[in-house]
C-alpha positions, 0 to 999 in steps of 0.5 A: 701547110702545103696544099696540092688542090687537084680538079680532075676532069674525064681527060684533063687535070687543072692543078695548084700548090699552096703554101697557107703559111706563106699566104694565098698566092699558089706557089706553082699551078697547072693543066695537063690535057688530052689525058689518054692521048699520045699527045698530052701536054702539060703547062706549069707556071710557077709563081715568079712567072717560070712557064714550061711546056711538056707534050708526052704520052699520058695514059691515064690520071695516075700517070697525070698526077705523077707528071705533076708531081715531078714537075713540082719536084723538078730542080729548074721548075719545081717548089719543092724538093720532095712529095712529102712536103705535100701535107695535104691533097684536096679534090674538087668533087662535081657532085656530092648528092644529098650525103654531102652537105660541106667538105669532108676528110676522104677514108673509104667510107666517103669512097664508096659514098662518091661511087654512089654518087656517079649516076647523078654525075656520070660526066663528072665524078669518075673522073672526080674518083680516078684523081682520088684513087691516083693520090692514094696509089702515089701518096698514100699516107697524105691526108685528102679532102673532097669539096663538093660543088653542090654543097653551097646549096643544101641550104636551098629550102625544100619548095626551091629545091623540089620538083613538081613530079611524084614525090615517091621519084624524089624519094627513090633516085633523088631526083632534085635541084641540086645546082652545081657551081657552089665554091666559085658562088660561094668565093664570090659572095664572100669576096663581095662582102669584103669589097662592101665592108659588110657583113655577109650576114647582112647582105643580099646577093646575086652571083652570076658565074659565066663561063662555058658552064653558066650558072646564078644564084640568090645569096641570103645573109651568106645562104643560097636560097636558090640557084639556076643549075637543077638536077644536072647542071644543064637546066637554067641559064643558056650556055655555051653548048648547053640548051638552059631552060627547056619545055621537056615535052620539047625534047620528048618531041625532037626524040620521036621526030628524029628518032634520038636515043637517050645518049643522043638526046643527051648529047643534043643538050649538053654539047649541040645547043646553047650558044654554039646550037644557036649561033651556028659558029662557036661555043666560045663567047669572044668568037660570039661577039666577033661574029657579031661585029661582023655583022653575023645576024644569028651570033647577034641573036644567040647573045640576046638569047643569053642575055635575057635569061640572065635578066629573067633570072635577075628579076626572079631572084630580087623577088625571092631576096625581096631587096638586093645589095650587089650583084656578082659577075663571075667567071670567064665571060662574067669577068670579061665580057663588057658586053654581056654585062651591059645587056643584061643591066641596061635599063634596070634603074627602077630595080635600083642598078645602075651601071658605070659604062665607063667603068664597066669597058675597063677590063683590069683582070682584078675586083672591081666596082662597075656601077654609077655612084647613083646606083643602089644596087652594086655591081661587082666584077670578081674573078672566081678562085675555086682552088682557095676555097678547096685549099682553104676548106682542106687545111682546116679540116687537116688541122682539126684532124691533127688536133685529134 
């Protein structure tokens, strides 16, 4: 089956082409950005290392898709020959609310659900829709599915996902820990069972997905039971522009201080703080430790800042699991950052990690096992694939809506 998983953003679309049938290496994947601009460029890599660039004015996501389309048609770039070997599109929804628990065939019922959704994620969803509708309008006979990065953790119990507010405000506007992120914690965790020869209902797991967005979860027996993204995804962990943690009487404070509308405020939070608000030069975790080797005395700060709510949370989430089996890095900075890992681990024996320095400089781009064999505790390196998940989960619910 011919899978085409679409993750579309407010100004971007990262896209694969599967072939399910042919194993589950993409056939062909991508990225068109600066959707809206003069400007836009899209980059197409196929799988047998053919790379083609294009900049043209894109005006919006339906124009995007058709883009991608044609290069997926395109006799010296393309796959495949027509659009109607597409036997199913899947799409990457940020958030699915409390209506969603797992991944779901979209009819018009489930659209009119996912704009109810929006104020929960007003960032993300519309873009999330636009992706949807676009298909429709291009591929109107294909059957879609929207996989949902909060559905991971509706297995979260209520006192984990409850908030300390009047209980009529949770009842009114849902207002929760929803965590987001659920598809690359889930991959993860099940890619570590694998690599452990365990069942997953036999293990215990922290997964820690580090990227610009940064989030960790506790994994019980393959459940979520608790993660550090709450309502929105800026709550928990310090990330690249977002602030993590934060009193918000805190926040109440710097409005009136600096007269901050909410859209401000917001703003303040998600595109000002985090590594970029502390560091004072970038978002990005490589210019971070470049500073740092520099000599850049904030840089070196904001990195123990990151570093230590990792740790914090570790040292939550083996309580809440009671033991621990392996913990996961994950993500752009989780795979890569030697560095980061080493912070956050060093001088945890006594919870049973022990890490192989050795092994955990080496920066292979594959899974791998990083801990000393004394460990008790694995630790796992393992780059995250979303996009067979969502590949994944729409082929079996296509194929159970064929058999009817």
């Amino acid at each position: 089956m011919k899978i085409l998983v679409l993750n579309c953003g407010s100004s971007s679309i990262k896209y694969q082409l599967f072939d399910t049938d042919k194993g589950e290496q993409p056939l062909a994947k991508g990225l068109v950005e600066r959707i809206g601009m003069r400007d836009a460029i899209l980059n197409h890599h196929r799988i047998d290392g053919d790379k083609v660039k294009l900049v043209s004015e894109i005006i919006d996501h339906q124009v995007a898709i058709e883009y991608i389309l044609a290069i997926l048609m395109s006799s010296n770039h393309g796959v495949i020959k027509d659009r109607n070997e597409i036997d199913a599109v899947g799409h990457r929804v940020v958030h699915g609310g409390e209506k969603f628990t797992g991944s779901v065939m979209i009819d018009d019922e489930v659209m009119a659900q996912l704009h109810e959704c929006i104020e929960l994620a007003p960032l993300h969803n519309p873009a999330n829709i636009k992706g949807i509708k676009a298909c429709k309008q291009l591929m109107p006979t294909i059957p879609q599915v929207g996989v949902f990065d909060t559905a991971f953790h509706h297995t979260i119990p209520d006192y984990a996902y409850m908030y300390a507010l009047p209980y009529v405000l949770y009842k009114r506007y849902s207002i929760r820990r929803f965590g987001f992120h659920g598809t690359s914690h889930y991959y993860v965790a099940h890619r570590a069972a694998a690599m452990l020869k365990r069942p997953i209902t036999e293990l215990k797991l922290i997964t820690i997905h580090l990227g610009n967005g940064c989030s960790m979860a506790a994994v019980n027996y393959g459940k979520s039971v608790d993660t550090s993204m709450g309502f929105t995804p800026v709550e928990g962990l310090v990330m690249g522009a977002r602030c993590g943690d934060i009193d918000p009487a805190a926040l109440l404070h710097i409005m009136e201080k600096e007269d901050l509308s909410r859209a401000e405020a917001n703003a303040l939070m998600n595109k000002h703080s985090g590594l970029i608000g502390l560091s004072g030069t970038s978002s990005d975790m490589r210019d971070i430790l470049n500073e740092i080797r520099n000599g850049n005395e904030r840089a070196n700060l904001a990195l123990n800042v990151f570093c230590y709510r990792i740790r914090k949370y570790l040292g939550a989430y083996w309580t809440v699991l009671g033991s621990l089996d392996a913990v996961v890095f994950t993500g752009g900075i989780g795979e890569n950052a030697a560095e980061v890992r080493k912070r956050v681990l060093q001088n945890l024996e006594q919870m049973g990690i022990v890490l192989n320095y050795v092994a955990n400089e080496n920066l292979p781009n594959t899974e791998r096992d990083i801990s000393d064999e004394s460990s008790k505790v694995r630790v796992l390196v393992i780059p995250t694939n979303e996009e067979l998940v969502i590949a994944r989960d729409t082929e079996k619910l296509v194929r159970e809506l064929q058999k009817g």
